[in-house]
C-alpha positions in Angstrom: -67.9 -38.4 50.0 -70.2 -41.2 51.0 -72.7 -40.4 54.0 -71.9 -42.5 57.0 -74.8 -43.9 59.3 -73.6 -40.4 61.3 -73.3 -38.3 59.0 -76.7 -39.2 57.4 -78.6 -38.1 61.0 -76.9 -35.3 61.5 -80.1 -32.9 60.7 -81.6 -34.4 63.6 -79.4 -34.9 66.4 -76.0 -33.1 65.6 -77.3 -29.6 66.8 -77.9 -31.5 70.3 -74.4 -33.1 70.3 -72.8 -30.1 69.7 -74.8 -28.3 73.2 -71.9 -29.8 75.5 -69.1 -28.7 72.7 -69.8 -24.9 71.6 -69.2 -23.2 75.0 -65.9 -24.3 74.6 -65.0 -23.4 71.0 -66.9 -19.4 72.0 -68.2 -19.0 75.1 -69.2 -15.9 74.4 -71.7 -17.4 72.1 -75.6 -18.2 72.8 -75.7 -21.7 71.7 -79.3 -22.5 72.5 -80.0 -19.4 70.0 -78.3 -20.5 67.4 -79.1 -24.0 67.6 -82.9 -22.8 67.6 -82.4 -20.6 64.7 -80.4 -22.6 62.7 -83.2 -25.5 63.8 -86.1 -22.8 62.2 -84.2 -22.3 59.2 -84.3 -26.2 58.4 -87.7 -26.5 59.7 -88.8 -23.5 56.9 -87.1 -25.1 54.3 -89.0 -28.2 54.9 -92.6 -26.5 55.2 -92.2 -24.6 52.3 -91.3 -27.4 50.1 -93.4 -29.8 51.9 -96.0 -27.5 50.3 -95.2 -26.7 47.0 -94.6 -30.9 46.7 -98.3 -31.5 48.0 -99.5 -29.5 44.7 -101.7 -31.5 42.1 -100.0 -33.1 39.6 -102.0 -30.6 37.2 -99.9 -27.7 38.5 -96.5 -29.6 38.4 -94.0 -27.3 36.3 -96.5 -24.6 35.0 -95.5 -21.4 34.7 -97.7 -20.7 38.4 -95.5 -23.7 40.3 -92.2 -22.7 38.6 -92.6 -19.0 40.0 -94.0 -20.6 43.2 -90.7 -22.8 43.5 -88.5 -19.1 42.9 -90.5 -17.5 45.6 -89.4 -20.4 47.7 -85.8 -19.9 46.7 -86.1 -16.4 47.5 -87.1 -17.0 50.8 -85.2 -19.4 52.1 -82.2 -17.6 50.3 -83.0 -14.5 52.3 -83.1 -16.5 55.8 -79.8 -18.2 54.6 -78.2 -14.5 54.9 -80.0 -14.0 58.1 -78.3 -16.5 59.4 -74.8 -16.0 58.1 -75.2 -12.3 59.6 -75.9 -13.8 62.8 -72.8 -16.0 62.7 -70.3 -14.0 61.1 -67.0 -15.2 63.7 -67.8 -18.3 62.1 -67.3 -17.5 58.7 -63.8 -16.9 58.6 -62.9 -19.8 60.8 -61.9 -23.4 59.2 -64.5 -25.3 58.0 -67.2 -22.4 57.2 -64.1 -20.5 55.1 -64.3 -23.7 52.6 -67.9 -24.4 53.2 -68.7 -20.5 52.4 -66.6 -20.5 49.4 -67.7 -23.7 47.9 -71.4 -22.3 48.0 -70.5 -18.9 46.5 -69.0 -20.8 43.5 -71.7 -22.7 43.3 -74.1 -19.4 42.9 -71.8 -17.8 40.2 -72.3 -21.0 37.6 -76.1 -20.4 38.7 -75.8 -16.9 37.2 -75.0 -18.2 34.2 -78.3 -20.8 34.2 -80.4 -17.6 35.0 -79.4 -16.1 32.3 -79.4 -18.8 29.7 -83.2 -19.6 31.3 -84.0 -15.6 30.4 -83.0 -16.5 26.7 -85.5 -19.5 26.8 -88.1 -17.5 28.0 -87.6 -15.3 25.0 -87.7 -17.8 22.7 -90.7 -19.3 24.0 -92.0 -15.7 23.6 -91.4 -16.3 19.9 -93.8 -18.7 20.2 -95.9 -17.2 21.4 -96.1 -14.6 18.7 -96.6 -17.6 15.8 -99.5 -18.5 18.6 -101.2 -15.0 18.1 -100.7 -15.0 14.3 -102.7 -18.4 14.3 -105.3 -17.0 16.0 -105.9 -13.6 14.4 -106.0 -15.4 11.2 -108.7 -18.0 12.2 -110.3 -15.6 14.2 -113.1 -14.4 11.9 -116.7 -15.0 13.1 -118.0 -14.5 9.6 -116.5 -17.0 8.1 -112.7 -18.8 7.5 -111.3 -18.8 3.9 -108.5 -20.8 2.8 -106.1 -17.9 2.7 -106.5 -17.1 6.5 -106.1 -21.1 6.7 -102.6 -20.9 4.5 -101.9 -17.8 6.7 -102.2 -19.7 9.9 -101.0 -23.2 8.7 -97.7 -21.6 7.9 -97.6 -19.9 11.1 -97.9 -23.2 12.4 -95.3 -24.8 10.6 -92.5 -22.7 12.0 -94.0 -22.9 15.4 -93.4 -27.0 14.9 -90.1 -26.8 13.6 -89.0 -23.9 16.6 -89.8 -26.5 18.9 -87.9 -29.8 17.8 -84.7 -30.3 18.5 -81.8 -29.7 16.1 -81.5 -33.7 15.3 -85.5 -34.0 13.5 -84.9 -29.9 12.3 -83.8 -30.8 8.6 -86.9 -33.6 8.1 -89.1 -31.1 9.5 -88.1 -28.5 7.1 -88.3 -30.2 4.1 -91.5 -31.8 5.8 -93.2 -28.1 6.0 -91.7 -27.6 1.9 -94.1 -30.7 0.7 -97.2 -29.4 3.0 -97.1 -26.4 1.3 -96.5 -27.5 -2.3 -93.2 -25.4 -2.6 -90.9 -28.4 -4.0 -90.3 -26.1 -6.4 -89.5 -23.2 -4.0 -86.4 -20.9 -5.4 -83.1 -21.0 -3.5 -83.7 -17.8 -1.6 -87.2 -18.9 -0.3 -85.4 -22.3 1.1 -82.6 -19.7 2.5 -84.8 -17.8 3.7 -86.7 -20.8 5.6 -83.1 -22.0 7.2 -82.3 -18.7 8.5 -85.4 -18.5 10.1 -85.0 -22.3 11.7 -81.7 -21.6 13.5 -83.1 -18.3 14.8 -85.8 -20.3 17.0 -82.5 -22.6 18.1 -80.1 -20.1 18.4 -81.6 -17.7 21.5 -77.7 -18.5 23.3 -77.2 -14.4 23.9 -76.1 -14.7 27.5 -73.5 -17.2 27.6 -71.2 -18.3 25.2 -71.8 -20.7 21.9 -69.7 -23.8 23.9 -71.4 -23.1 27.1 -74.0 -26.2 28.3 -76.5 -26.1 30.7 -75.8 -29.8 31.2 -72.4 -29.3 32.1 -72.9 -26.5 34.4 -75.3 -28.2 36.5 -72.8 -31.0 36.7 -70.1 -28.7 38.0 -72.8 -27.2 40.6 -73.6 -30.4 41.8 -69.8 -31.9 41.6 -68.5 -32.3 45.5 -71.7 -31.7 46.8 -72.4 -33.8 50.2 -73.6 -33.7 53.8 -71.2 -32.3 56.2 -69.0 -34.9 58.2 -69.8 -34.7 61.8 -66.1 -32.4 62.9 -67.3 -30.1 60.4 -70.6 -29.2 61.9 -69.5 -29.3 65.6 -66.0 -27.3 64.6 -68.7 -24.5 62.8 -71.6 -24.6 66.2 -73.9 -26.2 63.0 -73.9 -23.6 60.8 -72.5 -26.2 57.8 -75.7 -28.0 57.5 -77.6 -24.6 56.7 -75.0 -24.3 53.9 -75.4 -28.1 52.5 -79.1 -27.0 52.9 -78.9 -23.5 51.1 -76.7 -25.7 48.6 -79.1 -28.4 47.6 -82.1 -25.8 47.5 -79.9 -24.1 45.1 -78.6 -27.0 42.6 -82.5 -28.2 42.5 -83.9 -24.6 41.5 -81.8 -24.2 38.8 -82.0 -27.9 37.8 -85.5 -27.4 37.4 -85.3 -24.0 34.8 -83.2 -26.4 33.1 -85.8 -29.0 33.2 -88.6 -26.7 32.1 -86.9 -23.9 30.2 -85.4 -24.3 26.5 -81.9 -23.7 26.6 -78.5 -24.3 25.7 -77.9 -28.2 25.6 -80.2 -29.1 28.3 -79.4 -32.8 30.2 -80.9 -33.7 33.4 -78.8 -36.5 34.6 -76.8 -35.1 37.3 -76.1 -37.1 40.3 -78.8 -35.6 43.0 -79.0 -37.8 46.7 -79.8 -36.3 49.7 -80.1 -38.4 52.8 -83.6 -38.5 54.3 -83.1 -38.3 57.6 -82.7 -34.0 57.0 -86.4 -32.9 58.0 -86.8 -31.3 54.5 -84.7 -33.9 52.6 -88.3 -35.9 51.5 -90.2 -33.2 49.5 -87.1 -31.6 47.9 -86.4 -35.3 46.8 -89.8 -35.8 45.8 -90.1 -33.0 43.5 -86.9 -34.2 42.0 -87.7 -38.1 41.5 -91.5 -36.4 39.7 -90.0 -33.9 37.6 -87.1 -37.1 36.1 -90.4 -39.0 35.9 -91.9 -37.0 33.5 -88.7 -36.2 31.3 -88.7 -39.9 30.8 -92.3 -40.1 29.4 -92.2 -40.8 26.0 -93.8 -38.1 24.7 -91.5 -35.7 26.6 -88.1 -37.2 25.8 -87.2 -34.8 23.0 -89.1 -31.6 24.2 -87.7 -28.2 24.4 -88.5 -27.9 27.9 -91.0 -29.9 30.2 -93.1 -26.6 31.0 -96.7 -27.9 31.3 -97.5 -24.8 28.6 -94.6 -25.6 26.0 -96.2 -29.3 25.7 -99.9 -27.9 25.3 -98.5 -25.6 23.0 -96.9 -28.4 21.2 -99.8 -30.9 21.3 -102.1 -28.2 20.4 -99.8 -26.9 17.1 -99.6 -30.6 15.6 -103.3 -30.9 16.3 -104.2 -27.8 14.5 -101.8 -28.9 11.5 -103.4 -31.7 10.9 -106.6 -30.3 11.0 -105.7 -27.7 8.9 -104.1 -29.9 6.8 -108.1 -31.9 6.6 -109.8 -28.6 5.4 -111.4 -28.3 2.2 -113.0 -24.9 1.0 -115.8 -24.0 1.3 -116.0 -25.5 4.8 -118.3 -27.9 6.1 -120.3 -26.7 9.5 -118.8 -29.4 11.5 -115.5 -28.7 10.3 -115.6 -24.9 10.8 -117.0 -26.0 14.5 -113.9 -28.0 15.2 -111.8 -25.2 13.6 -113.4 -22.8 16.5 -113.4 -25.3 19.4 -109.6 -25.7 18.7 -109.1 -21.5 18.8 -110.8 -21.4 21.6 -108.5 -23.6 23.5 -105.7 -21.6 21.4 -107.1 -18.5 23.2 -106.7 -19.9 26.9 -103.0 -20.8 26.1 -102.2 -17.9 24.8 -103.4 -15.9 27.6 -101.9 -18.4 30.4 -98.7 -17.2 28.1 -99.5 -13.9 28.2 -100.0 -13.5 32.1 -97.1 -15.9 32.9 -93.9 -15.1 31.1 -93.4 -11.3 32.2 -93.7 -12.6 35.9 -91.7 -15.6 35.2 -89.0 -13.5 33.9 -89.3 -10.7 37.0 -88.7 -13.6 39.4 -85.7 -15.2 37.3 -84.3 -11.9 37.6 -84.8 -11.3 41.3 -83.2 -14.7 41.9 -80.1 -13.5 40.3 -79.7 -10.1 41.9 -80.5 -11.8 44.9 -77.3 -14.8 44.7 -75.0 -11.3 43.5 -76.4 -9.3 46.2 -75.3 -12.3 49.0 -72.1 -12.9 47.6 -71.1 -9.0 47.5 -72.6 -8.2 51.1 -70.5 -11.3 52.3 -67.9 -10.7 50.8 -67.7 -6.9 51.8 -68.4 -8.5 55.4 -65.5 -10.8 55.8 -63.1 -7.8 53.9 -64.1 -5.7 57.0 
C-alpha cells in the first residue's frame, strides 16, 4: 500500500506518539524500554549499513564486501530475535501475528536463494579450476611451447563459454570448434563438447529445474511496505523492527542474486523504502549502485556482477586472444606479455582461492540462522 505523509515518518516520531498510548494497551509494560531498544535496533541497522555503503567503489560486490554485507545480516538478524524475545505478549496479538508471519514466509523463499547461491558458488569453483589449469600450463620459467599454449587455450575456451549465458552458448561453441581447427571434429568429440557446456549451466541441485531466482525475489518483495500508523501503536512499535528486519532481508538475498550465477537471475523487483527511516539512505544507496552497474554495458549479460567473476571474464578473453597472437618459437616480448598476464592470473586465482570457502561458510550460517529464528519462534508462541 502507498506510504502516506504519516506513514512515511513513522521511524522518527511514531515511537514518541505511541509514549501517551502503550500504558494503556499493557501497563505492565516498560514503554520507555522498549521504545529505546527498539530505537537502538534501527539506529544499528543504520550504522552498519551506513558503513558498508561508505566503502570504495573498488570493493563494491567483491567477494570481501559480499561476506561483509552477511556479517551485517547476521547481526542485525540476531538483534531482531533479541528483540522479539523481549516482546513476546506482542507476538500473538493482532497486528504482530500477521506482521510475524508475513516475515517468516518471507525467510523460507530466502532458504531457497541460499541454496541456489551455494550452487553458484560451485560453479564459479569450476572456474576456478579451468583458471588453475591455465596457469600450470603457462607456468614454465624455462620456456612456453605451443603444446602448453594449446593446453591452456583450451582451458580457456570452456572457461568462456561456462560464463555466457545460454542465448550466445551455441555461437560460442562452434566459435571454440574453428579456433581450434576441429571443423572436422567426429560426432562424439562435438557430444562430448555439449555435454560439458550444459554442465557449467546446469549447477540447479538445490532447487528444482522450474524454480527462478527472479521470481522468488518478486514473491519476497510482493506486499512488502511500511506499517500504517494503528499498526505500530496497536504493537507498542515493534512493526517497524519487522518492516526493518524485512527490507534488510529482501536486499541481502537480492544482492547473491545480483552477484552470484544462478537459476534465472532478474533484478527488477520493485524495492522503495521511504527515507525518512534513519537507515532507509544507505540501504537504498547500495541498492540504486549495485542496479547501476548491472545496467553497464559490459555487465548486462554476465553470470553474476561479482567484482572477481568480471576480472575473471575480462582476463579469459584477454588471454584468448593473446594466445590466439602466438607464434612458436616465441618472440621475448611476447613471452613477456604471456607472463605479465599469469601473473595477474595468479592474484585472481588466489583472491578465489581465499574467498569462496568463507563466502560459502557465511551463506551457510545465514541460512541456519533464518531456520534457527523461525523454529525458536515458533516453539515460543506453541508454549
Amino acid at each position: 500500500m502507498p506510504a502516506t505523509d504519516y506513514q512515511a515518518n513513522l521511524g522518527r516520531s511514531v515511537l514518541s506518539i505511541r509514549r501517551d498510548q502503550v500504558h494503556a494497551m499493557d501497563g505492565s509494560h516498560d514503554s520507555s524500554s522498549q521504545e529505546g531498544q527498539l530505537e537502538t535496533f534501527q539506529r544499528q541497522v543504520a550504522e552498519q549499513f551506513m558503513e558498508l555503503s561508505s566503502s570504495g567503489s573498488d570493493e563494491l560486490l567483491s567477494l570481501s564486501w559480499v561476506r561483509k554485507l552477511l556479517d551485517i545480516f547476521l547481526r542485525c538478524h540476531e538483534e531482531f530475535g533479541v528483540v522479539l524475545l523481549n516482546n513476546k505478549s506482542y507476538l500473538v496479538r493482532a497486528p504482530m501475528d500477521r506482521l510475524i508471519e508475513d516475515f517468516y514466509e518471507r525467510s523460507v523463499k530466502a532458504l531457497d536463494v541460499c541454496n541456489a547461491i551455494r550452487d553458484g558458488i560451485e560453479q564459479i569453483r569450476q572456474w576456478q579450476k579451468l583458471l588453475e589449469i591455465v596457469l600450470i600450463s603457462l607456468d614454465n620459467r624455462k620456456c612456453l611451447g605451443e603444446g602448453q599454449a594449446r593446453r591452456a587455450k583450451k582451458a580457456l575456451v570452456d572457461l568462456v563459454i561456462g560464463m555466457l549465458d545460454k542465448k550466445e552458448s551455441a555461437s560460442a561453441l562452434a566459435h571454440r570448434n574453428r579456433s581450434f581447427g576441429r571443423n572436422n571434429a567426429n560426432a562424439a568429440n562435438s557430444k562430448e563438447h555439449n555435454k560439458n557446456l550444459g554442465y557449467f549451466r546446469s549447477f540447479s541441485w538445490s532447487v528444482s529445474r522450474s524454480w527462478s531466482a527472479s521470481r522468488q525475489l518478486q514473491a519476497m518483495g510482493s506486499n512488502l511496505s511500511p506499517p500504517r500508523g494503528n499498526d505500530v501503536t496497536a504493537s507498542n512499535g515493534l512493526a517497524l523492527a519487522v518492516y526493518a528486519i524485512s527490507c534488510v532481508l529482501l536486499l541481502v538475498m537480492w544482492t547473491l542474486v545480483a552477484a552470484i550465477p544462478c537459476q534465472d537471475r532478474g533484478l527488477q523487483m520493485h524495492f522503495s523504502i521511504p527515507r525518512q527511516f534513519v537507515w532507509a539512505t544507505p540501504v537504498m544507496w547500495i541498492h540504486e549502485k549495485i542496479l547501476e552497474d548491472s545496467k553497464k554495458k559490459d555487465r548486462r549479460n554476465a553470470s553474476g556482477l561479482l567484482k572477481e567473476i568480471y576480472q575473471t571474464e575480462k582476463w579469459a578473453r584477454q588471454m584468448n586472444d593473446l594466445l590466439d597472437s602466438l607464434h612458436f618459437p616465441l618472440t621475448e616480448d611476447k613471452e613477456s606479455e604471456v607472463r605479465k598476464n599469469l601473473k595477474e592470473l595468479g592474484q585472481l586465482f588466489e583472491s578465489l582461492k581465499e574467498g569462496l570457502d568463507p563466502l560459502e561458510r557465511q551463506v551457510r550460517k545465514v541460512f541456519h540462522s533464518i531456520v534457527r529464528s523461525r523454529t525458536e519462534a515458533l516453539d515460543s508462541l506453541g508454549r
